[in-house]
FIDO-463553 format. One line per 2 residues: number of its first residue (from 0); their letters; for each residue x, y, z of C-alpha. Coordinates in steps of 0.1 Angstrom, whole numbers. Layout:
<sites>
NUM = A = X Y Z; ...
</sites>
This chain:
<sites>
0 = XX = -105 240 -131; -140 226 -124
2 = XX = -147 189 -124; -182 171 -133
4 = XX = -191 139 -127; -212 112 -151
6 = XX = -209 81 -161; -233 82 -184
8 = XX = -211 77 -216; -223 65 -254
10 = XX = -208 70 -285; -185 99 -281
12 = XX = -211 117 -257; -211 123 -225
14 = XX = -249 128 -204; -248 148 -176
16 = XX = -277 142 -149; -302 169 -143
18 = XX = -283 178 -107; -247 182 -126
20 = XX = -269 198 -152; -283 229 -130
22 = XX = -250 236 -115; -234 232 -147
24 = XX = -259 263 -167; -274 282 -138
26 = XX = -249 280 -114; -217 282 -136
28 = XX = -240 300 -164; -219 273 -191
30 = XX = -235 275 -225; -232 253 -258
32 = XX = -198 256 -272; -181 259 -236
34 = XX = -157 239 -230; -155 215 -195
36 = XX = -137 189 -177; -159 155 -170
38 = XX = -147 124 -151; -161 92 -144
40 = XX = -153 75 -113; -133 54 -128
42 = XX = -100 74 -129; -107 86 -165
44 = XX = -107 125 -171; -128 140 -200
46 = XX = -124 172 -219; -153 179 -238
48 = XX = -176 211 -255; -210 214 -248
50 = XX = -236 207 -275; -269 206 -256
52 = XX = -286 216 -228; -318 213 -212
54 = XX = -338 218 -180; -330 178 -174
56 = XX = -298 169 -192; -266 187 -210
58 = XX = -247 165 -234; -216 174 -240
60 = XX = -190 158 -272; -158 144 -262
62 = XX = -122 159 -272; -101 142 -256
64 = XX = -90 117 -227; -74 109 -204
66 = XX = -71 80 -187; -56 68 -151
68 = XX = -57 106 -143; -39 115 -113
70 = XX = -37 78 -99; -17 71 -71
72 = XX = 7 39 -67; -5 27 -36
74 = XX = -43 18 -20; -56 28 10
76 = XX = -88 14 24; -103 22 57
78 = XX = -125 2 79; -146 22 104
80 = XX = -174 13 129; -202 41 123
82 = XX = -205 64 144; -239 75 167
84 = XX = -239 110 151; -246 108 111
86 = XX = -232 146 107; -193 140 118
88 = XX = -196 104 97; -201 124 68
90 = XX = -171 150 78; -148 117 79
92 = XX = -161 103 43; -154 137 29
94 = XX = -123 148 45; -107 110 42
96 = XX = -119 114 5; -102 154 0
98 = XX = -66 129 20; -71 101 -8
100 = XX = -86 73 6; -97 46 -16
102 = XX = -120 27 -4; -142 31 29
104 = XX = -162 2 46; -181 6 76
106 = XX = -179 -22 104; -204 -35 124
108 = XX = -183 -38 162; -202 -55 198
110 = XX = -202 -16 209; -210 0 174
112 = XX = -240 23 185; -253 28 151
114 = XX = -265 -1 128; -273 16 95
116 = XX = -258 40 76; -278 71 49
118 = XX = -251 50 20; -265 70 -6
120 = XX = -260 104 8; -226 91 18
122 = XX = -218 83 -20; -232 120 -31
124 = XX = -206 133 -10; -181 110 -23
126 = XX = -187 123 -56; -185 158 -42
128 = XX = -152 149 -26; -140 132 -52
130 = XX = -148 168 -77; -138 193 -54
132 = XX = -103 179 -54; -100 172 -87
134 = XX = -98 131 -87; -113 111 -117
136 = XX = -117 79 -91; -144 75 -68
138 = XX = -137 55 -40; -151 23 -31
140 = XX = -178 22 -6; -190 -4 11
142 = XX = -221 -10 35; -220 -17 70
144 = XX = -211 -57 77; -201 -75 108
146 = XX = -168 -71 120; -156 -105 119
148 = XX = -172 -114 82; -151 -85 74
150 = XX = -117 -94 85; -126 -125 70
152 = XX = -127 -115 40; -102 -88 40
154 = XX = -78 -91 14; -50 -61 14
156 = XX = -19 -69 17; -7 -54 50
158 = XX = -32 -51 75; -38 -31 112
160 = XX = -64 -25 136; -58 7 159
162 = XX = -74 2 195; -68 20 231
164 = XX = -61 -15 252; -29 -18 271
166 = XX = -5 -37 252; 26 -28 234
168 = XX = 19 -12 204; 40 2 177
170 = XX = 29 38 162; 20 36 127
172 = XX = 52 52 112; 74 22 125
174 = XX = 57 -2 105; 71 21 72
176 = XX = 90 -2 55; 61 -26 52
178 = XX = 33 1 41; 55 9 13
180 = XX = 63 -25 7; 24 -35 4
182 = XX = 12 -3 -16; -19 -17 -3
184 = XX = -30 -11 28; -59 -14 52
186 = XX = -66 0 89; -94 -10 112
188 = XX = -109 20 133; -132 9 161
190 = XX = -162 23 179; -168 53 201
192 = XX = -163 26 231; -132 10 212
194 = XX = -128 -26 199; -138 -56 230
196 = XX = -108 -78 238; -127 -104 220
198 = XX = -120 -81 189; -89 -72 190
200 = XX = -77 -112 199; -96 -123 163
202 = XX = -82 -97 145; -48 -104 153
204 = XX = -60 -147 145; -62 -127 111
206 = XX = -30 -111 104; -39 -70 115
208 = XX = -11 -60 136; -22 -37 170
210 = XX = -9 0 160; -10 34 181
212 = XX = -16 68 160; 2 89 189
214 = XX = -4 97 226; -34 117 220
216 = XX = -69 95 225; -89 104 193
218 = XX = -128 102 179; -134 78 157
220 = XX = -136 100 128; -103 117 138
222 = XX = -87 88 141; -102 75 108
224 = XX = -86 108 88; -54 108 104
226 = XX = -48 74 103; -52 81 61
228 = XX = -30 109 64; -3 93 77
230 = XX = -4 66 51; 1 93 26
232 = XX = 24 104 44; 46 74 49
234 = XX = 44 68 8; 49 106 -7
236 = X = 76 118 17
</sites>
């Protein structure tokens, strides 16, 4: 099954844009009267039979719906500092994406080497993510904002900040009862250089409880993916 993606919807008709377009007749060589699989990025899935196509645009005629395709019963939102190299920032969006993350924002940290992030690439590979394993929702993401506007404003239920300073912390997995609990969860993943002690104080001021992922010391974008994985982990198995 291939997935498009558009959200360009009106009266019964779906718009593809002139990227989704090409792949859709020269790459996959559809025609009109083919039938294909749109979603929206907004958990609805689309089957629908091509009635037009052009070098900008094919419309296709919608045949049925379905909506809240494939939704999960619990949230998962990550909050990472962005790291120096733009490349393996990318890798995390789009493998944390292929795990079921739902919503991404990067944080702004005292030893968060990069400032700005490329957002919009970052959402086209979202959208690729989201396609190439066959979700209808795109996740949320969010720019890059000061780390302590952002726990501020935080507003999942259960809430945890993973950092390498010496204090007793429990591994993610003992806190199960409460991540299933929630179904709405959120995890704080620091810089290259980890969180400062100034960081990790507020946070807890805040309500995110200090958490280990395991023995091993991980990148930031490792440590971003797994610590998704293992929330999936905790609420399928």
């Amino acid at each position: 099954m291939e997935f498009f993606f558009s959200d360009n919807i009106i009266d019964n008709i779906i718009t593809l844009d002139s990227q989704e377009s090409k792949h859709c007749s020269k790459v996959l060589r559809k025609n009109i009267g083919d039938n294909i699989h749109v979603v929206d990025g907004k958990g609805t899935l689309y089957s629908g039979k091509i009635v037009l196509i052009t070098k900008k645009k094919c419309e296709i005629s919608i045949l049925t719906t379905q909506k809240n395709y494939n939704n999960k019963k619990y949230y998962t939102h990550i909050a990472i500092s962005p790291i120096k190299n733009h490349d393996r920032l990318e890798f995390f969006v789009e493998k944390s994406i292929e795990i079921g993350v739902d919503e991404i924002s990067f944080i702004q940290c005292e030893r968060t080497l990069r400032k700005k992030i490329k957002l919009e690439r970052i959402r086209k590979i979202a959208v690729t993510a989201m396609k190439q394993t066959l979700k209808a929702k795109l996740p949320k993401i969010n720019d890059v904002q000061l780390f302590g506007s952002f726990i501020d404003k935080c507003s999942n239920k259960s809430k945890f900040i993973c950092h390498l300073e010496n204090e007793k912390r429990k591994n993610l997995f003992s806190y199960k009862e409460t991540i299933i609990k929630a179904k709405n969860n959120c995890i704080l993943i620091g810089p290259e250089g980890d969180f400062t002690e100034k960081e990790i104080l507020l946070s807890k001021n805040f309500s995110f409880n200090p958490i280990s992922l395991g023995q091993s010391r991980l990148r930031t974008e490792t440590a971003g993916f797994v610590s998704c994985s293992m929330i999936n982990m905790i609420n399928e198995f």
